[in-house]
C-alpha positions as CSV (number, residue, x, y, z in Angstrom):
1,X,-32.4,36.1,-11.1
2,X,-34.0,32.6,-11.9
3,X,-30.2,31.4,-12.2
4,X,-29.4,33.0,-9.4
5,X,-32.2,31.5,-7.4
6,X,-30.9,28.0,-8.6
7,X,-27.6,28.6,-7.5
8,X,-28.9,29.5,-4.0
9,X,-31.3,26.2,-4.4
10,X,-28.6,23.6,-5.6
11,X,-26.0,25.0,-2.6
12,X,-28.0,24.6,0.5
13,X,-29.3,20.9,-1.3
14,X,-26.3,19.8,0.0
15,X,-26.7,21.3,3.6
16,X,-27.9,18.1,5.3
17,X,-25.4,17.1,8.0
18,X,-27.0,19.8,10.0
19,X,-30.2,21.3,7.7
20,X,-30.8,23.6,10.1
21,X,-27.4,25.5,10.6
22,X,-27.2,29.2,10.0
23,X,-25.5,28.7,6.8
24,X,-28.5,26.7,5.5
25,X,-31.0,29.0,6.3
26,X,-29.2,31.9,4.7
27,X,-28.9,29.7,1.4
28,X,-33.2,28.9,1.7
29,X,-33.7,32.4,2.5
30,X,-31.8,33.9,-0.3
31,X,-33.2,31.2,-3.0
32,X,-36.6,32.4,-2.4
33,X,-35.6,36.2,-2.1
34,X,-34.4,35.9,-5.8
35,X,-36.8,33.7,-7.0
36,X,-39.6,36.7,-5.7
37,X,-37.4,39.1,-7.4
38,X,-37.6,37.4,-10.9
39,X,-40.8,36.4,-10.5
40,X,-41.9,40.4,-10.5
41,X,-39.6,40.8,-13.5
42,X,-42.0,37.7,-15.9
43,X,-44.7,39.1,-18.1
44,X,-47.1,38.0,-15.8
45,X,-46.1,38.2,-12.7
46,X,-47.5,35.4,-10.6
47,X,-49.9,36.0,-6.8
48,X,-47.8,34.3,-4.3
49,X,-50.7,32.9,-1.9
50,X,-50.8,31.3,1.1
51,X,-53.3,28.0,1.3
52,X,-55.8,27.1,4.8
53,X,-54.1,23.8,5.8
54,X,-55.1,22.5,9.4
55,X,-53.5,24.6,11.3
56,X,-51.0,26.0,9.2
57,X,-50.3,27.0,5.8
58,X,-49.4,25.7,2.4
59,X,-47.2,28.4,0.4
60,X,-48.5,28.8,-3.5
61,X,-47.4,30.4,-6.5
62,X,-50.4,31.1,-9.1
63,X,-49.4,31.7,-12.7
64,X,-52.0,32.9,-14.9
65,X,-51.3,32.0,-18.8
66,X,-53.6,35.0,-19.7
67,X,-55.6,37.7,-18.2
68,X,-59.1,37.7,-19.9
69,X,-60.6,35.5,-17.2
70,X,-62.2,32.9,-19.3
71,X,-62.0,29.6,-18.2
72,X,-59.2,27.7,-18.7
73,X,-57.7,24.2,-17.9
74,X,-55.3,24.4,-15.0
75,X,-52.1,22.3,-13.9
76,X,-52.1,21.7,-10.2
77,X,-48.2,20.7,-9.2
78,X,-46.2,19.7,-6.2
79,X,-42.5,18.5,-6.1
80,X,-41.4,15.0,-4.1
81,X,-38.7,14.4,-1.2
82,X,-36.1,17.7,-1.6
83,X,-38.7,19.9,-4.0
84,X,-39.7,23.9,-3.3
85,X,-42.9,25.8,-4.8
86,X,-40.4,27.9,-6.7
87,X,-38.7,24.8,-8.5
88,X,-42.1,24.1,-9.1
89,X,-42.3,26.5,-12.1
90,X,-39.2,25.6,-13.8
91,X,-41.6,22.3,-14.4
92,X,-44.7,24.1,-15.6
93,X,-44.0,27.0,-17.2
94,X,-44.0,25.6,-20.6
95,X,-47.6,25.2,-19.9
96,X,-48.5,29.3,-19.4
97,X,-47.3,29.8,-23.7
98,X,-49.7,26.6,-24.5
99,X,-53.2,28.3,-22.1
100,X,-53.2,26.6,-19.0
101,X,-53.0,28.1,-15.7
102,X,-50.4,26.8,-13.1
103,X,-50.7,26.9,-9.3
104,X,-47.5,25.3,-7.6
105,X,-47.3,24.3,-3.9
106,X,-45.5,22.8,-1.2
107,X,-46.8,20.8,1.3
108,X,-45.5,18.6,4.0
109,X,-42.1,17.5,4.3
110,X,-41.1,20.5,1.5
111,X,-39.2,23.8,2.0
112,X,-40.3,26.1,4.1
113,X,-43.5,24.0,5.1
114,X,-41.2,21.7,6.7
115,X,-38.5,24.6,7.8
116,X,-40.7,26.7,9.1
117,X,-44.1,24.6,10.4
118,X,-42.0,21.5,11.2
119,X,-44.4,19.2,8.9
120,X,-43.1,16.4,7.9
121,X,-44.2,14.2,5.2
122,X,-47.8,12.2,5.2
123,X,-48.8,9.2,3.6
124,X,-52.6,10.3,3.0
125,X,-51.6,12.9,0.8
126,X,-55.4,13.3,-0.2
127,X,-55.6,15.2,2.6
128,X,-52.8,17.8,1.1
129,X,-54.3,18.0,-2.0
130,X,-57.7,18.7,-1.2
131,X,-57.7,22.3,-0.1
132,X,-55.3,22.8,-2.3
133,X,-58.2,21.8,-5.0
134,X,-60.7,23.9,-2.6
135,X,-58.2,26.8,-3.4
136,X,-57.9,26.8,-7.3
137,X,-61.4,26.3,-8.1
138,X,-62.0,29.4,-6.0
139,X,-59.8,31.4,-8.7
140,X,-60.9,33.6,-11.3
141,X,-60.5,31.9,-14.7
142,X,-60.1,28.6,-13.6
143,X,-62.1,25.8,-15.3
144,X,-63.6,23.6,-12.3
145,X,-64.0,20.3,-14.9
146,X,-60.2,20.3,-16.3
147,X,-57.9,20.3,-12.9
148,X,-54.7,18.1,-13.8
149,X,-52.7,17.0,-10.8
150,X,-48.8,16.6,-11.7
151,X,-46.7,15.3,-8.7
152,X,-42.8,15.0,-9.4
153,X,-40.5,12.3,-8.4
154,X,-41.6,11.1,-4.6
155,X,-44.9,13.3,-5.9
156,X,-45.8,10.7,-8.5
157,X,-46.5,8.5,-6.0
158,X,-48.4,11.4,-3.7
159,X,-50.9,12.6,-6.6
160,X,-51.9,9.4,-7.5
161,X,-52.4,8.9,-3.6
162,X,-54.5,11.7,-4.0
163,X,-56.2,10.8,-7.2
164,X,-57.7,7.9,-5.4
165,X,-59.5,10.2,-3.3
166,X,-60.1,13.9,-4.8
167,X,-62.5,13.1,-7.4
168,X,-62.6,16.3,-8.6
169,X,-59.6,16.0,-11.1
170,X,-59.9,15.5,-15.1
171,X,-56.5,14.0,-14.9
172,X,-53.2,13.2,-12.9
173,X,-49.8,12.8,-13.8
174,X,-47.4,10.6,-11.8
175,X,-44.0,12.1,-12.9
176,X,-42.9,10.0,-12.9
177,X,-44.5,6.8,-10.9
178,X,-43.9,5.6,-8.0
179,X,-45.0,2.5,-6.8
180,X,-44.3,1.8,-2.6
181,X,-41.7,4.0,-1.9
182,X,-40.2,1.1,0.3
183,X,-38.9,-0.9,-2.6
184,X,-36.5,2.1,-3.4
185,X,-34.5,1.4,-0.5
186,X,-31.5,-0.8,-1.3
187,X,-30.3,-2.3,1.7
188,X,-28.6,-6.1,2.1
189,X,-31.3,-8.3,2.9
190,X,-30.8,-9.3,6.4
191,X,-30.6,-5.9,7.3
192,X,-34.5,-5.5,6.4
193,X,-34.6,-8.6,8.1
194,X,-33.0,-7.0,11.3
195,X,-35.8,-4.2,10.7
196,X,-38.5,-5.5,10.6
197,X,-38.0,-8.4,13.6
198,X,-37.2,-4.8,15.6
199,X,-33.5,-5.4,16.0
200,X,-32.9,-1.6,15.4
201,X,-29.4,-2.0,17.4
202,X,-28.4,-4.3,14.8
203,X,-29.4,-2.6,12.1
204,X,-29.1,1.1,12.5
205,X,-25.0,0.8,12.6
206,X,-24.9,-1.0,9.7
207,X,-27.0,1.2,7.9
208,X,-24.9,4.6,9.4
209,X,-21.8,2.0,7.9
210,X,-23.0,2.3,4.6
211,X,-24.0,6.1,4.9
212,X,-20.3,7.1,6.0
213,X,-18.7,4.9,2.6
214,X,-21.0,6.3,0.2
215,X,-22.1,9.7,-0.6
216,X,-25.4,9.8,-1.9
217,X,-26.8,7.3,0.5
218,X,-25.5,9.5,3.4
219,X,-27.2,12.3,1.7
220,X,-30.2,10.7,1.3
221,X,-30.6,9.0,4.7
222,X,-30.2,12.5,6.5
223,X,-32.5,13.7,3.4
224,X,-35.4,11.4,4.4
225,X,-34.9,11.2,8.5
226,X,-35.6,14.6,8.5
227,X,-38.5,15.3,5.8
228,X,-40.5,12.1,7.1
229,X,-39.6,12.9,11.0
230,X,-37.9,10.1,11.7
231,X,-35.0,9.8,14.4
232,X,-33.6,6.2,13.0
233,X,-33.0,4.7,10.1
234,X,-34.8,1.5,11.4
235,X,-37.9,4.1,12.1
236,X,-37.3,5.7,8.9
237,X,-37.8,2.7,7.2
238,X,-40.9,1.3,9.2
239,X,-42.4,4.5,8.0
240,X,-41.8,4.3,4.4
241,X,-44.2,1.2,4.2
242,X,-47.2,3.3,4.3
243,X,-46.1,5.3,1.5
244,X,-47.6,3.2,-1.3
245,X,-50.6,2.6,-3.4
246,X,-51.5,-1.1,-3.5
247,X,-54.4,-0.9,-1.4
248,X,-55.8,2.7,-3.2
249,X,-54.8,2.5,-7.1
250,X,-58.6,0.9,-7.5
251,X,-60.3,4.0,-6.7
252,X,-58.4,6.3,-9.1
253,X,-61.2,7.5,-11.1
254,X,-59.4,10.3,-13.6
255,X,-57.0,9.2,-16.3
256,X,-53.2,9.0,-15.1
257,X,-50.3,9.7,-17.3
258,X,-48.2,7.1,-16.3
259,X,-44.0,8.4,-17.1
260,X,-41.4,6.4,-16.4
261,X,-37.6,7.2,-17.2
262,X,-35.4,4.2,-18.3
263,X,-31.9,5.4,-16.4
264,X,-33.9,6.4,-13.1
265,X,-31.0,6.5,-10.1
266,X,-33.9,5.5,-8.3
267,X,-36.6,3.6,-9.7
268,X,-34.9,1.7,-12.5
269,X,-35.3,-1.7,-13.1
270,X,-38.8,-1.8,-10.0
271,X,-41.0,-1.9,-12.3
272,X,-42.8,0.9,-10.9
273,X,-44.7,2.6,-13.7
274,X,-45.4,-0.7,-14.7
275,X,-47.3,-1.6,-11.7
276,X,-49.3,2.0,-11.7
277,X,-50.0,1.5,-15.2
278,X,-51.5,-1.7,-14.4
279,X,-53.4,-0.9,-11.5
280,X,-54.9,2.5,-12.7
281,X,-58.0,1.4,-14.4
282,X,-58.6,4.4,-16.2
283,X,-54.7,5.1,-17.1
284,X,-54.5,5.9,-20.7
285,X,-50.7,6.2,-21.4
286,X,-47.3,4.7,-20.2
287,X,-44.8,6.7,-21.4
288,X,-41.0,5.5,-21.5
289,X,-38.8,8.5,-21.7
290,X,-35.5,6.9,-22.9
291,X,-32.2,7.9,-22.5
292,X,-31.3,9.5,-25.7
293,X,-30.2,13.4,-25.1
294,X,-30.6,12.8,-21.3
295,X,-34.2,11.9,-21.6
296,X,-33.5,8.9,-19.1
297,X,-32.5,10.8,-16.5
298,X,-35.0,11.0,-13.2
299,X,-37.9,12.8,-14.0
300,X,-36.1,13.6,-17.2
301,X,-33.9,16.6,-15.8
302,X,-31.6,16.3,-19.3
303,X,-34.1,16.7,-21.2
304,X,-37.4,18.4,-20.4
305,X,-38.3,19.3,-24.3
306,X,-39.1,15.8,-24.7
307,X,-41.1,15.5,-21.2
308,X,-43.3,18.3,-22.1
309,X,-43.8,17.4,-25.5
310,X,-45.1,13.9,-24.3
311,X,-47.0,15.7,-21.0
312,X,-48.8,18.3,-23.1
313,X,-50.1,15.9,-26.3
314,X,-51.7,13.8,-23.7
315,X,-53.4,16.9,-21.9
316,X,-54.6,17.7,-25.3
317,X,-55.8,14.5,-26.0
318,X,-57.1,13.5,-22.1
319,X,-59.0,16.8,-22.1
320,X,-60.5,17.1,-25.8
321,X,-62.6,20.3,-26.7
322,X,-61.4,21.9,-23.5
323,X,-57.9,22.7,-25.7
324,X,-56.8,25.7,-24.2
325,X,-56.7,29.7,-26.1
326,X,-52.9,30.4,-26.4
327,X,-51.5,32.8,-23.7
């Protein structure tokens, strides 16, 4: 069913020339139908909640590494620009064997919190991640002082956003780290130029020019218009300028695992963990994952033996006698 569930995933990934057609929303529906049906089939089979947001919703998976209900630590984790709170697990379920808790949400701008509510993405994601925080420490067995935040991709940049202002967190984890998520744009110079003296009717054909030669920017151009609801890609871009952490990093008060992957499709050669690692006063470890056995890969998708090894000695050492009890 998990495989299954990743079939359905990966297929309507690719749906974006019209995300919204029936054929998309049968290939969302039926990826989290068969995650729902695995998920009753795992030892544990984990409370699908729904979290107060505004005025809407944040969906939730809680997996619970044990049922005695002593405290444990807990591993708080959202996805980035194309993520879902049932990928979510594929992340963190090495974590239930070592005696942490996991609760995995979407918020804004992912799945069905964008399908289905129409919320798009936010650049004070503190204000995501707070009830979110309100939510977990509300649960049975979880320990209030050792609350990791792990974001993925786009989300490394979002939890350390959200570091800066929930002070409630032993630790975060930018997996891996992004800097301003404007510098991942790579566009000729003059036609940031034409963006940013307003000359969008210069600068949106060219950038629909490059879209219709090359696959994965035409992908992710519709990608990104829709999940930060924007309706050019001269407004798209205006908009990813406030998606940074220049003017915040200062206030991060918990220790940040800063991971960085040398092959990135996106990030290599910015610089960005560098620039988190530097900023973050209180960051204890920059971890380059390189690309031996696929370990340079974004996020390190070839590879996720040698992520968790690297995430999991550092929650050991970050949270010290508050080593979790096997599940």
């Amino acid at each position: 069913m998990l495989r299954a569930h990743n079939y359905y995933r990966t297929a309507e990934f690719f749906q974006r020339e019209q995300p919204r057609d029936p054929e998309a929303l049968r290939l969302m529906r039926l990826s989290r139908e068969t995650f729902a049906d695995a998920a009753e089939l795992m030892d544990r089979p984990p409370e699908f909640v729904r979290i107060p947001y505004e005025d809407a919703s944040l969906p939730a998976y809680f997996y619970r590494a044990g049922d005695s209900g002593e405290p444990r630590p807990t591993i708080i984790h959202h996805g980035g620009l194309d993520s879902t709170v049932e990928e979510g697990y594929f992340f963190v379920a090495a974590a239930l064997a070592r005696g942490y808790h996991c609760l995995c949400f979407e918020g804004p701008g992912q799945g069905s919190v964008l399908r289905e509510q129409g919320l798009v993405f936010r650049p004070d994601w503190e204000n995501v991640v707070t009830p979110v925080v309100d939510h977990a420490l509300s649960l049975p067995g979880v320990d209030p002082d050792s609350l990791t935040l792990m974001g993925t991709s786009l989300g490394g940049l979002l939890a350390v956003r959200a570091a800066a202002f929930e002070h409630r967190l032993a630790g975060c984890v930018a997996h891996d780290a992004v800097w301003q998520l404007g510098d991942v744009v790579g566009l000729p110079p003059f036609v940031l130029e034409w963006v940013e003296q307003g000359c969008d009717d210069f600068a949106d054909p060219v950038m629909w020019g490059i879209a219709a030669r090359q696959t994965f920017t035409r992908w992710l151009l519709r990608q990104t218009l829709w999940t930060f609801g924007a309706d050019t890609p001269s407004q798209l871009l205006r908009r990813l300028t406030a998606f940074g952490l220049s003017e915040v990093i200062g206030q991060v008060r918990s220790p940040v695992l800063v991971l960085d992957a040398e092959e990135d499709l996106f990030f290599a050669g910015l610089e960005h963990a560098k620039k988190v690692y530097t900023g973050a006063q209180l960051a204890q470890d920059l971890a380059c994952v390189h690309g031996r056995r696929g370990g340079g890969a974004h996020c390190h998708s070839g590879a996720m033996r040698l992520f968790h090894e690297r995430l999991f000695s550092w929650l050991l050492e970050t949270l010290g006698a508050k080593r979790p009890a096997a599940a």
